[in-house]
C-alpha positions in Angstrom: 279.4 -17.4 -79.8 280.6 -18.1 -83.2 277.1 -16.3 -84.5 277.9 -13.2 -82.3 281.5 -13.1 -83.9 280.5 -13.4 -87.4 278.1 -10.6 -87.6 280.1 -8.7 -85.3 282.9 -9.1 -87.6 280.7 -8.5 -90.8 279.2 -5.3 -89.4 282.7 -3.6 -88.5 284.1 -4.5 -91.3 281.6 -2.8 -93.7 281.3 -0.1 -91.7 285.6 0.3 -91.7 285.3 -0.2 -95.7 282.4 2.3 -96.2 284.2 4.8 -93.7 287.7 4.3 -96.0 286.0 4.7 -99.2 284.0 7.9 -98.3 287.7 9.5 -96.6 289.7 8.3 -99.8 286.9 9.6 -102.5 285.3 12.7 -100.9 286.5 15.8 -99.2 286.2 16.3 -95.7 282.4 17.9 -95.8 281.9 17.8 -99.4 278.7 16.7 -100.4 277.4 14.4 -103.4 273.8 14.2 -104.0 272.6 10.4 -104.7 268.6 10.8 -105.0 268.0 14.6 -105.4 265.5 15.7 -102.4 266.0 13.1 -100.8 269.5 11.3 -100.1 273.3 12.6 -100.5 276.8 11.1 -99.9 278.8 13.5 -97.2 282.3 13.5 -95.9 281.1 14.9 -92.0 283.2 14.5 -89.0 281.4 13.7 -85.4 283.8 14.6 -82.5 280.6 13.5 -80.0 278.3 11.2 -79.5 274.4 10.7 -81.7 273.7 14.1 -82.9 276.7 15.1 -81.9 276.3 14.9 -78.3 279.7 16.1 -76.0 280.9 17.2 -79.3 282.2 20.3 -77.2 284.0 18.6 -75.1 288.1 18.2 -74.4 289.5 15.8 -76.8 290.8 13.4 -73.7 287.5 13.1 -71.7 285.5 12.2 -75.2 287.9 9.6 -75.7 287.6 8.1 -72.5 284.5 8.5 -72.0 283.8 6.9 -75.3 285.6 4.7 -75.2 284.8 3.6 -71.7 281.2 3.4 -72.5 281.5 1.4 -76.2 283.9 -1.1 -74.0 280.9 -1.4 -71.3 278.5 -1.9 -73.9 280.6 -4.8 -75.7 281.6 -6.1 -72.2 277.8 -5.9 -70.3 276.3 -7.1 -74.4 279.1 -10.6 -74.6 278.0 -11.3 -70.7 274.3 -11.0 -71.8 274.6 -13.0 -75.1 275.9 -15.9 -73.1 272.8 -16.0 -71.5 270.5 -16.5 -74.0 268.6 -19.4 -75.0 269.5 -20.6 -78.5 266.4 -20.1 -79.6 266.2 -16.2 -78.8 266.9 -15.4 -82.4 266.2 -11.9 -82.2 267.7 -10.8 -79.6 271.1 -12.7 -81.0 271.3 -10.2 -83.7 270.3 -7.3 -81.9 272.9 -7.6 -79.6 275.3 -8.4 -82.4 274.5 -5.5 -84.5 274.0 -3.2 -81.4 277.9 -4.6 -80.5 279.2 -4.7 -84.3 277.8 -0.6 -84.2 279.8 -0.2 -81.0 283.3 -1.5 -82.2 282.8 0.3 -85.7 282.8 3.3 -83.7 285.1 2.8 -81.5 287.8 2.0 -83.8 287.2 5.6 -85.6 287.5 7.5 -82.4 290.5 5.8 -81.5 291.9 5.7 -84.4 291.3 9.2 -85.4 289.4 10.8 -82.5 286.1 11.3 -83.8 283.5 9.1 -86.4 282.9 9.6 -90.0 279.3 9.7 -91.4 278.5 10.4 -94.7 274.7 9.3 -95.0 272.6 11.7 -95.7 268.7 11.5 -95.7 266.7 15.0 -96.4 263.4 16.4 -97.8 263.6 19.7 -98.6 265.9 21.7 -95.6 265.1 19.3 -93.2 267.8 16.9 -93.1 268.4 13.8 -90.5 272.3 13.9 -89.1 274.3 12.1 -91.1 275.3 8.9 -89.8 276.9 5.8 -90.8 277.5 1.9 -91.0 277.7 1.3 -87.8 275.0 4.1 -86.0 272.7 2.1 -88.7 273.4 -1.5 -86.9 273.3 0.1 -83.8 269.5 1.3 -84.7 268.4 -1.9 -86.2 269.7 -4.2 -83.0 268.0 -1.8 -80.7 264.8 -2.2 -82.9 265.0 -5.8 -82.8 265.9 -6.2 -79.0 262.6 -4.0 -78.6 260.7 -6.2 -81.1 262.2 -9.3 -78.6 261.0 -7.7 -75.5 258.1 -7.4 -76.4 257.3 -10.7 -77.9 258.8 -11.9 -74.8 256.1 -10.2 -72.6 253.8 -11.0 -74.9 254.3 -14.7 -74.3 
């Protein structure tokens, strides 16, 4: 458990500082291009979900619905983790990550009742939503608890 809290921990807490740094030194949806063509630092606002999902929504069901499902996630993720052998490495940190990405987010949309992104990959006009710290641990737990699923039915 102490392995689940630590990265936990570490991925929420770099994903808080990245998200305080980017609202205390750019402008909400100002732009600063990094690697020209190709990556740029934003200031964007996410009332939904990935890709801005519900975004349309009433303020009160996003946040409860949210919220509900980040707390599932966490809950249904700490039940899981208990489970595993200690040698299932991978999936260890892809349910960390996946519930480090949850919290990171969660704390934002409580807090202020949407997320902030700010990373910002493009070639040419065809840019990926921005996203963040914590959407990017999200990402790599879920590729590592596919990477562990299928080892394990390898086996």
């Amino acid at each position: 458990m102490k392995f689940l809290l630590g990265v936990v921990g570490a991925a929420v807490l770099l994903d808080q500082l990245t998200k305080l740094l980017v609202d205390r030194l750019l402008p909400v949806y100002s732009v600063k291009p990094i690697i020209p063509g190709l990556f740029n630092l934003v200031h964007a606002r996410n009332t939904g979900a990935a890709f801005s999902i519900f975004a349309g929504e009433p303020t009160a069901l996003r946040r409860i619905l949210f919220a509900g499902l980040a707390l599932l996630v966490v809950g249904v993720i700490c039940y899981a983790y208990i489970k595993l052998k200690p040698e299932d490495t991978w999936t260890r940190w892809a349910y960390a990550l996946i519930c480090g990405g949850a919290i990171g987010n969660l704390v934002d949309r409580l807090r202020l009742g949407e997320v902030i992104d700010f990373l910002d990959f493009y070639i040419g006009p065809y840019h990926w939503p921005a996203f963040n710290v914590a959407d990017s641990a999200i990402t790599i737990g879920a590729c590592l608890l596919a990477i562990s699923l299928f080892k394990t039915q390898k086996n």
